[in-house]
C-alpha positions, 0 to 999 in steps of 0.5 A, a space after each residue: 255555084 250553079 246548079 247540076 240541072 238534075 239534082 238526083 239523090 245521094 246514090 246519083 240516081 234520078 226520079 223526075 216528076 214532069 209537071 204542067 198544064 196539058 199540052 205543054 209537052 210533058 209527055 213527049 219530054 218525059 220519054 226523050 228524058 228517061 230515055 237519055 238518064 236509061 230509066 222508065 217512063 211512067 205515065 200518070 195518065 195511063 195509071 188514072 184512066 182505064 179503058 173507055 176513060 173511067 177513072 180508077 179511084 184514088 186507092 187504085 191508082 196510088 197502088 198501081 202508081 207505088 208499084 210502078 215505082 218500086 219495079 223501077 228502083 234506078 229512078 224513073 221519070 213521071 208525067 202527070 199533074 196527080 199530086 192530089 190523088 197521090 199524095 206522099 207518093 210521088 212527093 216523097 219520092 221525087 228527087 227532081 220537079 220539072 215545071 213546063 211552062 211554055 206561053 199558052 199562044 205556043 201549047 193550045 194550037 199544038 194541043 188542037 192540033 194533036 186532037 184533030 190527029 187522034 180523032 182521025 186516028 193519025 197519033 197515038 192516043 193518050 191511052 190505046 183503048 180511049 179514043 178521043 171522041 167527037 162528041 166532046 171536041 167542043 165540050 167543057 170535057 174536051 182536053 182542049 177546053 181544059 188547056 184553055 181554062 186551067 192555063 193561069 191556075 196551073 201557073 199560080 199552082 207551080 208559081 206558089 210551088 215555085 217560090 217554096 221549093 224553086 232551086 235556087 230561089 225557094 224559102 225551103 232551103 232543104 227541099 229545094 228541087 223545082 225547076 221551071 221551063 218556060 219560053 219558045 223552046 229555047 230553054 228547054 232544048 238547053 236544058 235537055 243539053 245539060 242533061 245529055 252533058 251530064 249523063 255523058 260525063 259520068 
């Protein structure tokens, strides 16, 4: 039997954590998903960065984090690589894992791209009060050094997640929720389909 290509929970509502490496397009999917299911989108990066990019502490950002999913009780989608910092939160809470994982040749130049367009203030930045800045483009602080260098970790990262709790496929039977996309496109677009034909059907 194949599949539903969400799982949801026992009252058919859906809490989608969205991960990957940056620039893969977690964001973009994120809010095209909640929109299509009628849920919130709760971006992660804006619950870890205050303005000016300082960073909230873990405890800050845990509190602000279980308080966006409490105001959101039919399901949410999340976005964002914070499992660490959250801890249980989000993994308790999830009903669904989405791992985007596109070749690095097809993310990186759209991730540069993207920069360019924030630093000449022609996209929306990544939170309204922190611009990105010339003065890190080319620094080990740049998003697009750090695209570039966690590519294969994040991909061992979820590949290991993967193997445990992989729909279909993962050693834990009973916590199998995560599903990876990967490709030029293609998949993901079919995937989004699937979404819209079961969300239809209800």
């Amino acid at each position: 039997m194949v599949p539903p290509p969400l799982l949801g929970d026992a009252e058919g509502k859906y809490r989608v954590h969205i991960v990957g490496n940056s620039g893969t397009g977690k964001s973009t999917s994120g809010e095209r998903l909640a929109n299509l299911l009628g849920v919130p989108f709760i971006s992660l990066d804006t619950y870890f960065y205050k303005s000016g990019w300082e960073e909230s502490t873990t405890e800050e950002m845990r509190a602000n984090v279980a308080e966006a999913f409490a105001n959101a009780p039919n399901g949410w989608v999340a976005d964002g690589n914070y499992t660490r910092r959250l801890g249980s939160i989000i993994e308790a809470a999830e009903t669904d894992i989405i791992w985007l994982d596109p070749p690095l040749s097809l993310y990186l130049p759209r991730i540069i791209w993207r920069t360019v367009l924030r630093l000449l203030h022609l996209a929306p930045q990544c939170k309204s009060d922190c611009d990105e800045r010339l003065s890190t483009l080319f620094s080990k602080n740049s998003i697009v050094w750090w695209c570039f260098s966690q590519h294969w970790n994040v991909r061992k990262r979820e590949g290991e997640k993967m193997q445990k709790i992989g729909v279909d496929i993962g050693t834990d039977v009973g916590g199998r929720k995560m599903r990876r996309l990967g490709g030029w496109g293609g998949e993901l677009e079919r995937w989004f389909a699937d979404v819209a034909k079961m969300v239809q059907s209800k």
